[in-house]
ROGU-799146 format. One line per 10 residues: number of its first residue (from 1); their letters; for each residue x, y, z of C-alpha. Coordinates in steps of 0.5 Angstrom, whole numbers, plus 2048, in hexadecimal, padded with zeros to 3 digits. Layout:
BEGIN
NUM) a) X Y Z | ... .
This chain:
BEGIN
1) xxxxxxxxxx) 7FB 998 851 | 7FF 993 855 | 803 995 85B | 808 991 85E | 809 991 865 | 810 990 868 | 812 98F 86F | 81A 98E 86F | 81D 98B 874 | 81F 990 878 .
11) xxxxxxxxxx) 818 993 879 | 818 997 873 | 812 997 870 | 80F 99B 86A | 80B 99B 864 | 80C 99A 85C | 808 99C 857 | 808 997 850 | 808 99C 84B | 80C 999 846 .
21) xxxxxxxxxx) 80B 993 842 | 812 990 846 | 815 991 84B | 81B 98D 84F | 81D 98C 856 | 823 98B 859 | 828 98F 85F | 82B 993 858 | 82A 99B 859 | 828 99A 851 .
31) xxxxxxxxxx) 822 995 853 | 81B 999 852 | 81A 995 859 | 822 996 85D | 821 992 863 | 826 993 869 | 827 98B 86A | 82D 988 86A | 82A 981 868 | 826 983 862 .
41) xxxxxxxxxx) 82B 983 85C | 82D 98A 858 | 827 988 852 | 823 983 856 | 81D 983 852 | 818 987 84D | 811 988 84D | 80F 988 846 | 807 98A 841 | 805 985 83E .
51) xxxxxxxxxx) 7FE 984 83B | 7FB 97E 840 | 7FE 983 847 | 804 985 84A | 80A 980 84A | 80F 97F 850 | 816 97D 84C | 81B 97A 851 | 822 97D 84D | 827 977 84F .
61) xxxxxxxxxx) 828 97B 857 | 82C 976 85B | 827 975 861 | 821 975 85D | 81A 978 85D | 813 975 860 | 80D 976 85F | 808 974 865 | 80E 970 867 | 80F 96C 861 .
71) xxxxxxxxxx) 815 96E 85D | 814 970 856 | 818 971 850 | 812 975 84C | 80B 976 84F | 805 97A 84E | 803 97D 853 | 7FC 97E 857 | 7F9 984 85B | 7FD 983 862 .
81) xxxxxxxxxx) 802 97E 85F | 807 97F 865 | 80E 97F 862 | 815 97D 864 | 81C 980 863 | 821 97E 868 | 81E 982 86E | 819 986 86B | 812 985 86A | 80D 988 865 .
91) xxxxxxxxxx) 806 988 865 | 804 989 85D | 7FD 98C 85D | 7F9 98D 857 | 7F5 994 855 | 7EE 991 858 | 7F1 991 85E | 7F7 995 861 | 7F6 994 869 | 7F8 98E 86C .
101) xxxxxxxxxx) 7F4 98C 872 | 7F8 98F 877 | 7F8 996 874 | 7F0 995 873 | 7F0 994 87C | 7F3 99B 87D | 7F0 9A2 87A | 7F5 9A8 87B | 7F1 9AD 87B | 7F2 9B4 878 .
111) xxxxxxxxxx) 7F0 9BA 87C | 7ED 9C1 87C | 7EC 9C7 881 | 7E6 9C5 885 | 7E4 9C9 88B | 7E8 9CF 88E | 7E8 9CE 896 | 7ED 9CE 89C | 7F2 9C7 89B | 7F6 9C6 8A1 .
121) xxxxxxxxxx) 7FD 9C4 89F | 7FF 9BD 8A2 | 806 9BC 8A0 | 80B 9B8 89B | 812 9B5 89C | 818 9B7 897 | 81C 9B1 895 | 822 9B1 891 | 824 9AD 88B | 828 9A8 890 .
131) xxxxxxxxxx) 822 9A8 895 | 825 9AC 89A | 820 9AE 89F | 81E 9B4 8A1 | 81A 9B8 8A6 | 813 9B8 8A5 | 810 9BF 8A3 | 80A 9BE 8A8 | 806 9C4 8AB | 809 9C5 8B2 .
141) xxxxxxxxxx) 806 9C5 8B8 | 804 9CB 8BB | 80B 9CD 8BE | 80B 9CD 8C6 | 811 9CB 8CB | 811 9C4 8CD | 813 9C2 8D4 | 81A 9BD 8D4 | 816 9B7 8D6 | 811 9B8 8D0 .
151) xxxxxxxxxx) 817 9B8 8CC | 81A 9B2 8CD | 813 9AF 8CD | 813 9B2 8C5 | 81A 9AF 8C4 | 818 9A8 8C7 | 812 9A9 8C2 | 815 9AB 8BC | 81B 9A5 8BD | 815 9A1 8BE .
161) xxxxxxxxxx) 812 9A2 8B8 | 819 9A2 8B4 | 81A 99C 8B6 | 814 998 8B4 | 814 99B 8AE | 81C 999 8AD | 81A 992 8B0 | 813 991 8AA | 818 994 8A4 | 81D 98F 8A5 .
171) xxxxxxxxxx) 817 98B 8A7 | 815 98B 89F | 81C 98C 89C | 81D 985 8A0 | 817 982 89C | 819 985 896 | 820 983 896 | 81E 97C 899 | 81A 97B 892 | 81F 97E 88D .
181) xxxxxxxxxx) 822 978 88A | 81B 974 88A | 818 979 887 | 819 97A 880 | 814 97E 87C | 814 985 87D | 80D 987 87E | 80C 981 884 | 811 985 887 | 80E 98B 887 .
191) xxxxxxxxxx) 807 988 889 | 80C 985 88F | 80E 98B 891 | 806 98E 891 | 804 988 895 | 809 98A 89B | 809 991 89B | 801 990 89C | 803 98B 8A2 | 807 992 8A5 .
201) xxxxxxxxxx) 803 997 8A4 | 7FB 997 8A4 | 7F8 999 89D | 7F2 998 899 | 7F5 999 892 | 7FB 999 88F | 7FE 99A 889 | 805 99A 886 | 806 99E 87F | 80D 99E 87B .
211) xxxxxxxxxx) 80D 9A4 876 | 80C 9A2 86E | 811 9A6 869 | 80D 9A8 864 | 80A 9AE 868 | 80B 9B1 86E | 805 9B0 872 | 804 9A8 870 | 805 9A4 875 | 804 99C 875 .
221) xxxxxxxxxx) 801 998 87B | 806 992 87D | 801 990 883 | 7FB 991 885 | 7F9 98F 88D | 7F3 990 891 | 7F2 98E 898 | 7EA 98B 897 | 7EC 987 891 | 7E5 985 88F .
231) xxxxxxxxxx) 7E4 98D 88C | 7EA 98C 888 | 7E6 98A 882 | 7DF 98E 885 | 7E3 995 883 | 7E9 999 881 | 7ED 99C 885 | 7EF 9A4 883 | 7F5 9A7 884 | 7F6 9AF 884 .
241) xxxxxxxxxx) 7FB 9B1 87F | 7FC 9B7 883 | 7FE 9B3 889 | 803 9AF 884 | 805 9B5 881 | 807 9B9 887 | 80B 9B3 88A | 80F 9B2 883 | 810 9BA 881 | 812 9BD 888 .
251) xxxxxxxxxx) 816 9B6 88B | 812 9B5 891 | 80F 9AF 894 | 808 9B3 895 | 804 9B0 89C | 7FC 9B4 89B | 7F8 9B2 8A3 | 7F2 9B5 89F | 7F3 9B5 898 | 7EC 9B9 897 .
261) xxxxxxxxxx) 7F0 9BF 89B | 7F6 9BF 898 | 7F8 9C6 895 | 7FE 9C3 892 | 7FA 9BF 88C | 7F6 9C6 88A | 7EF 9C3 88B | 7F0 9BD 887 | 7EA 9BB 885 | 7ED 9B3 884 .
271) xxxxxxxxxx) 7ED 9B3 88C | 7E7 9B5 88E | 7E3 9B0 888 | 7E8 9AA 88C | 7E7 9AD 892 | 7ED 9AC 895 | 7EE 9AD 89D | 7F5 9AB 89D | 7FB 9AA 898 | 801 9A9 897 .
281) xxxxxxxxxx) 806 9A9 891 | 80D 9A9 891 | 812 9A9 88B | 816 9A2 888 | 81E 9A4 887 | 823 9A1 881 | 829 9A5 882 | 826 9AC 881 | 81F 9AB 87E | 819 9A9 880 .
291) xxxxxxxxxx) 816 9A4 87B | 80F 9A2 880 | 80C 9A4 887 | 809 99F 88C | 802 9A1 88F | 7FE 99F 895 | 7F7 9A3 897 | 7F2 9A2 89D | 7EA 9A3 89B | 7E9 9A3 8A3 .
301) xxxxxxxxxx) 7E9 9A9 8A8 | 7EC 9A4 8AD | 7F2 9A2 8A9 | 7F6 9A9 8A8 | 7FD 9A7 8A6 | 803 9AA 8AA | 808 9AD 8A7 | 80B 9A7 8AB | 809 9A3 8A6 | 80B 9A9 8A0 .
311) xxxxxxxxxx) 812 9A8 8A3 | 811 9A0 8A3 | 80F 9A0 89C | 814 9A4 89A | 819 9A0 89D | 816 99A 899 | 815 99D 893 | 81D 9A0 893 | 81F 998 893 | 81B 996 88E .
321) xxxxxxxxxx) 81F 998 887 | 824 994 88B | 820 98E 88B | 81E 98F 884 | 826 98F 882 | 828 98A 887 | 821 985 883 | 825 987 87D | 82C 986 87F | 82A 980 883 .
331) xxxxxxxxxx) 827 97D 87B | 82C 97F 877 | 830 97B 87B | 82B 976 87A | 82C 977 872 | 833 976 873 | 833 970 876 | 82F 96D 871 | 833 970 86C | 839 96D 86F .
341) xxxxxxxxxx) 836 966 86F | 835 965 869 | 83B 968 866 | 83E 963 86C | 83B 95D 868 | 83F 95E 861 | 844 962 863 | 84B 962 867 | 84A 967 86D | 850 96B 86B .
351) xxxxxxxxxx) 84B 96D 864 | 845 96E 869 | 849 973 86E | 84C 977 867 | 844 977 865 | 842 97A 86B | 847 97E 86D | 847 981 866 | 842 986 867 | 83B 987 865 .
361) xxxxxxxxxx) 83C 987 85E | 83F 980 85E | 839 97D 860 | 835 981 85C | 838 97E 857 | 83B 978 858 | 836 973 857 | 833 977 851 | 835 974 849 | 83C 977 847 .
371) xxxxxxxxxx) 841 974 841 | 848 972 845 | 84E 96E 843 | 84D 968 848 | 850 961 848 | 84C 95C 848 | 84E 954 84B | 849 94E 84A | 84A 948 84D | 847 941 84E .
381) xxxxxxxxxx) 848 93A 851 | 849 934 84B | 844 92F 84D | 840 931 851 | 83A 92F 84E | 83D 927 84F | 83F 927 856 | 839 92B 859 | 837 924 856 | 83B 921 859 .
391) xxxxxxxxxx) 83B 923 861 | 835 925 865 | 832 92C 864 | 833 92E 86B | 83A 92D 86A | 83A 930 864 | 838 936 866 | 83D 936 86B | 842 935 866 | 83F 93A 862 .
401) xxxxxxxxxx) 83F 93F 868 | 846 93E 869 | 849 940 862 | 844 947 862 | 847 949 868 | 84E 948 867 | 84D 94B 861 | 84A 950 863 | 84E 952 868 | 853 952 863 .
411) xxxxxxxxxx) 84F 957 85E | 84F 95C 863 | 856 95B 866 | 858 95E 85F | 853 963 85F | 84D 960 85B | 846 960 85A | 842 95A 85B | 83E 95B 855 | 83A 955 855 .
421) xxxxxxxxxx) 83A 94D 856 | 837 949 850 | 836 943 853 | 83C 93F 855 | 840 945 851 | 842 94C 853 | 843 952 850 | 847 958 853 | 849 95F 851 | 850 964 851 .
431) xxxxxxxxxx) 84D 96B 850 | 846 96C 852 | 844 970 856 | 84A 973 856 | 850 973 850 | 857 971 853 | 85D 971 84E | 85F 96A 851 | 858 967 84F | 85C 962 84A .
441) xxxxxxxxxx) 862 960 84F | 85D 95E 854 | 858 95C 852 | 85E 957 84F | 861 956 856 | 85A 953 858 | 859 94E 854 | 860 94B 855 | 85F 94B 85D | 858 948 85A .
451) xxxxxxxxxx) 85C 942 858 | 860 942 85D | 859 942 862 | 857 93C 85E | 85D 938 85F | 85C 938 866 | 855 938 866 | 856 931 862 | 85A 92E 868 | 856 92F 86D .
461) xxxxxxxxxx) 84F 92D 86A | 854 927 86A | 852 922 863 | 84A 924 864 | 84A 928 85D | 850 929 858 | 850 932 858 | 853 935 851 | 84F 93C 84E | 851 940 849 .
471) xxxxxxxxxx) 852 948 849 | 850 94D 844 | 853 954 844 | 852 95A 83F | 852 962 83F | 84E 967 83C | 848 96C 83C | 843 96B 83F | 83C 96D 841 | 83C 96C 849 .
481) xxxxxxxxxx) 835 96E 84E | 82F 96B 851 | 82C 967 84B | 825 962 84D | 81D 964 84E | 81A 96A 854 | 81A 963 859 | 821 961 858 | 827 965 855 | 82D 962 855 .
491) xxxxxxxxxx) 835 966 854 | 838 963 84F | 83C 964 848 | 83B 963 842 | 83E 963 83A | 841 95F 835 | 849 95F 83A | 844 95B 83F | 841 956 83A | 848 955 837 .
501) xxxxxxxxxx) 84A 953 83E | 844 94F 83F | 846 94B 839 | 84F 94A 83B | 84D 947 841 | 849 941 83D | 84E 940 839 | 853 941 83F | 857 939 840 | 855 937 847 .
511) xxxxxxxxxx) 85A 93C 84B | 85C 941 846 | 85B 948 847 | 859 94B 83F | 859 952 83E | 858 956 838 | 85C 95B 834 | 85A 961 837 | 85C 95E 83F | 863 95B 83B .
521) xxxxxxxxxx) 865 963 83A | 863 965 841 | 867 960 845 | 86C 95C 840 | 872 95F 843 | 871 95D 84A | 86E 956 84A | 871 94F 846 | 86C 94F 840 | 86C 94A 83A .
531) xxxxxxxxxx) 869 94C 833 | 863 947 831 | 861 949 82B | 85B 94C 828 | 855 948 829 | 84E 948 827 | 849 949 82C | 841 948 82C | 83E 94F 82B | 844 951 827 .
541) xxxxxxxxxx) 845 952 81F | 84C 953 81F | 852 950 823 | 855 953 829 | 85B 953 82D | 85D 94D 833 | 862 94E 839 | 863 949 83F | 865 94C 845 | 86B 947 848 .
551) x) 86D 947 850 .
């Protein structure tokens, strides 16, 4: 049966089984799948049954959803398929294989009594769930009285000792932080950490291991790092689920100097089979919960780990939920940056602060397809094909480049939406994504302040090009969201009040503002305005209404 394999962005990682003929994904509690990321939508995706395989469904979320880096709006999918949801990443494993690679180069193996004989007690370390640090509970020195010089010979030892700890944990947070922008993907990071923790402590093999959800006991391997790379793929690594669970159950970071006597792991036959010598196991903190351990082991009688080290991967372990958080925060800022920008392009910065600003409930929705009263204003140059005929297309462009910006700038004065330019034409929007009880009025006061521009414009391009448009308005229901292919979405607005629009600016007379009947009821008692008439308009069987918007 097929599994989905989810690492969130905040490290958490769990498994799924697809038991159902369709599920959906999304950060919604009511998704079978509820993801904790702020950038995945409430309904962000389905995963539906059909007879030719299992078929991932993009559900019109705002930021998208890739499949092995190529966004998609339907896909069906393939064993390891590696899919996308705003930060989250998840593995599609079909019901011939349901281990990845890396789950593969770790065995946790199960343990039993094994042989009844004296174990010596090393010792562990207690660590709280704010990585406080603690005295290790280590078998003492048989007691003696010390001399005063012997003393201060520990003293100087023990601050020794403290210091080159101190100086190689900030070592590695160092690294860490220097690299938390430029590295964005969550496993690299974690893969980074290893590098640096093996660059600090001397270790045969380690291993970091997040725990699953489905079961108590399930853990998930993230990183897997030997010190001889070339027996990476020679043998697998086997870690003792007692020393694992022992670090989990109890809340200890566990230091075995001799893992074959140690009394605390109950004889447990994983550890004779790896034949550890040396292991180190400490818990990794979110808040009050453990959700992984990391582990160092030393096969070699010459390289006893110290609980020097304990403490020094303690230390490590305490920053490194922080350091996930900080990843997390450091791109979901990204997020939002890119969010930012690309409201920036089509709406006014007043619009993208209420955007952003209005929880996380706006920007789940802002972008997906919603029916809403909006005013919609066409305009376009007279002409234009003539005197780019006329003038060189460099100049023309220049021109052209003018006009928009100017335009533009005026559409979001008054809280516009740039919908889009249609050749030498704009079409700009009042209501979406946000409905206001002004839209009508504004959007009126746009287009006088665009002939007012235009005059000004005309004037300083001097006799090159005689400018005149025309401006079309009406108001309406309509359907407004991103509408396009998987490659390109594009926001706009869509309805019989845009086509309506569309077809009074045609037959606007060069600088005249034409609004339709339901735009008149909205704004005849604040504006100059002259009945036209009922007109016949392309794509309409009856007449309608005409208004002229006067200074």
């Amino acid at each position: 049966m097929p599994k989905l394999h989810v690492v969130g962005s905040d490290g958490h990682i769990f498994s799924h089984l697809i038991t159902e003929d369709q599920i959906t994904i999304g950060r919604s509690q009511d998704n079978a799948i509820a993801l904790a990321d702020n950038t995945a939508s409430r309904s962000h995706a389905q995963i539906i049954k059909t007879q030719e395989g299992y078929v991932l469904k993009d559900l019109g979320s705002f930021n998208g959803t890739k499949v092995n880096a190529r966004s998609i709006q339907s896909a069906l999918l393939h064993h390891n398929d590696l899919i996308e949801i705003g930060l989250t990443k998840i593995t599609f494993l079909s019901e011939e294989t349901e281990k990845s690679s890396l789950t593969d180069s770790i065995i946790i193996t199960p343990d039993t009594e094994y042989d009844t004989h004296q174990q010596k007690v090393v010792g562990s370390s207690s660590q709280t769930a704010y990585g406080g640090s603690q005295e290790l509970l280590i078998s003492a020195e048989s007691s003696k009285d010390r001399t005063p010089d012997e003393i201060e010979s520990a003293k100087v030892k023990a601050d020794v000792s403290s210091l080159e700890r101190t100086n190689k944990v900030l070592f590695v947070l160092y690294e860490i932080s220097s690299q938390l922008n430029t590295i964005q993907d969550f496993n690299e990071l974690l893969k980074k950490i290893m590098d640096l923790i093996f660059m600090v402590i001397t270790a045969d093999t380690g291993f970091l291991l997040l725990t699953g959800d489905e079961a108590e006991d399930e853990f998930i391997p993230v990183v897997v790092k030997y010190r001889d790379e070339k027996i990476k793929d020679t043998e697998q690594l086997k870690a003792s689920k007692t020393i694992i669970n022992k670090v989990i159950h109890d809340k200890v970071a566990l230091l075995t100097s001799n893992a074959m006597d140690d009394s605390r792991l109950d004889h447990a036959q994983s550890v004779f089979v790896q034949q550890i010598r040396s292991a180190i196991c400490v818990p990794l903190w979110k808040k009050d919960k453990i959700i992984g351990v990391i582990q160092l082991d030393s096969l070699r009688f010459e390289n006893q780990f110290t609980p020097e080290d304990l403490e020094l991967l303690k230390a490590i372990g305490s920053q490194v939920a922080m350091v996930i958080e900080q990843a997390s925060l450091n791109e979901q800022i990204r997020e939002e940056e890119l969010m930012r920008r690309r409201l920036e392009r089509f709406n006014s910065p007043q619009v993208v602060e209420m955007i952003l600003k209005g929880g996380q409930e706006t920007k789940d929705n802002i972008m997906d397809p919603q029916e809403l009263t909006a005013t919609i204003l066409f305009t376009d140059i007279i002409g234009f094909t003539r005197f780019s005929e006329e003038l060189p297309p460099r100049e023309v462009n220049v021109i052209l480049n003018q006009y928009f910006s100017r335009m533009t700038d005026i559409v979001f004065t008054h809280d516009g939406t740039l919908d889009k330019y249609i050749g030498d034409g704009l079409m700009a929007v009042f209501g979406a994504p946000m409905e206001k009880d002004d839209d009508a009025v504004r959007a009126i006061r746009a287009a006088l302040d665009m002939r007012r521009e235009l005059a000004v414009l005309r004037e300083e391009i001097e006799n090159k090009v005689k400018l005149d448009i025309r401006i079309g308005i009406n108001t309406g229901r309509v359907v407004a969201g991103n509408i396009g292919s998987p490659k390109r979405l594009e926001y706009t607005v869509i309805g019989d009040p845009v086509n309506t629009a569309s077809r009074l600016e045609s037959i606007a007379l060069p600088n005249q503002i034409l609004i339709g009947e339901e735009t008149y009821q909205l704004v005849n008692d604040m504006f100059k305005i002259k009945e036209v008439g009922p007109r016949m308009v392309k794509g309409k069987s009856a007449e309608i209404m005409v208004y002229e918007v006067l200074d």
